[in-house]
C-alpha positions in Angstrom: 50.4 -48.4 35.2 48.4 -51.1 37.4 51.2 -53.7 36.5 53.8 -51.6 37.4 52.6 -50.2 40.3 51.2 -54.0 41.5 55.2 -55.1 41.1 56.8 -52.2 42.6 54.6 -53.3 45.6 55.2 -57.3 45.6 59.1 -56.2 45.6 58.8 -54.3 48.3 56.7 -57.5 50.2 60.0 -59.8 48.7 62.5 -57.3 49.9 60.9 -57.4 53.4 60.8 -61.1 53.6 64.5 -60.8 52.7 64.9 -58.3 55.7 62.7 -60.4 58.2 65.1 -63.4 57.5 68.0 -61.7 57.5 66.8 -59.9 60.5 65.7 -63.2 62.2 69.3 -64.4 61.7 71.0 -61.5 63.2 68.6 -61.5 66.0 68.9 -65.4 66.4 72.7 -64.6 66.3 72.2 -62.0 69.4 70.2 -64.3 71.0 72.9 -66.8 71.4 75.0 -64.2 72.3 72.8 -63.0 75.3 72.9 -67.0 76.6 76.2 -67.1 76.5 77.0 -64.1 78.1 74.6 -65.3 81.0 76.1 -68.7 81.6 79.6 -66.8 81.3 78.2 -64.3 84.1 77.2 -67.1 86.6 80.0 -69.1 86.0 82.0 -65.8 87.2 79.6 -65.2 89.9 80.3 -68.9 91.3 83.9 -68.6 90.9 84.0 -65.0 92.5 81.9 -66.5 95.6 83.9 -69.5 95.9 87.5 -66.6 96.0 85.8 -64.6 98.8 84.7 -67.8 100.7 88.6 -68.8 100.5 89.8 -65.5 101.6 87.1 -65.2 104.6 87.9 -69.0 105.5 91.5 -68.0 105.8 91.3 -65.0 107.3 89.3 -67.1 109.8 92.0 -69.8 110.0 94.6 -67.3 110.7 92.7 -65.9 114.1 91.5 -69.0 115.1 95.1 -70.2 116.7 94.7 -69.8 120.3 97.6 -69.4 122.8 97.9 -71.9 125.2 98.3 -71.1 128.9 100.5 -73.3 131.3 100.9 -72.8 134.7 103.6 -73.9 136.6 102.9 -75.4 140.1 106.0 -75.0 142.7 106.5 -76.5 146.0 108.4 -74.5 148.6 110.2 -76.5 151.1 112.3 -75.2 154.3 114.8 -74.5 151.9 113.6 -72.9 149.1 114.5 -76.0 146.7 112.2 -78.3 145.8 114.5 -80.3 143.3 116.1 -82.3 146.5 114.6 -85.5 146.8 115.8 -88.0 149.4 117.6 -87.5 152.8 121.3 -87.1 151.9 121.9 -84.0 153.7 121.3 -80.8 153.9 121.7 -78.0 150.6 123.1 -74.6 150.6 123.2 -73.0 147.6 121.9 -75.6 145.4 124.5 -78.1 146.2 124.0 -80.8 148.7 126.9 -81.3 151.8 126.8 -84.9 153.7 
């Protein structure tokens, strides 16, 4: 009854041995699986942050266009023309009369 009892026990130690190798390829497996999953994740995380650095340099670009004043500088003469240049005679209504 020893015997039998001293084998029923070493095939319990054999089928846990099985188990723990089995077990250490499964966990291996999910191991691999957890890298992965973590490079994926920062690689997403640097592509994400690169689209909202596009957006906000965009949204930037888009205010950043200033208007441009001019101003316009006018000379009155006696007249009110300042187009006339010379001494050909005098203008009325835009038009010059010798």
């Amino acid at each position: 009854m020893l015997d039998l009892r001293g084998e029923v026990e070493r095939m319990k130690e054999d089928l846990k041995q099985v188990e723990k190798e089995q077990e250490s390829f499964a966990m291996e497996f999910v191991h691999t699986l957890k890298v992965q999953n973590k490079r994926m994740f920062i690689c997403w995380l640097i592509t994400f942050i690169a689209f909202i650095t596009l957006i906000g340099y965009t949204i930037w670009l888009m205010n950043d266009i200033s208007i441009v004043e001019t101003t316009e500088i006018t000379q009155d003469t006696e007249t009110g023309y300042n187009n006339y240049i010379g001494n050909d005679g005098e203008i009325i209504n835009g038009t010059t009369k010798d």
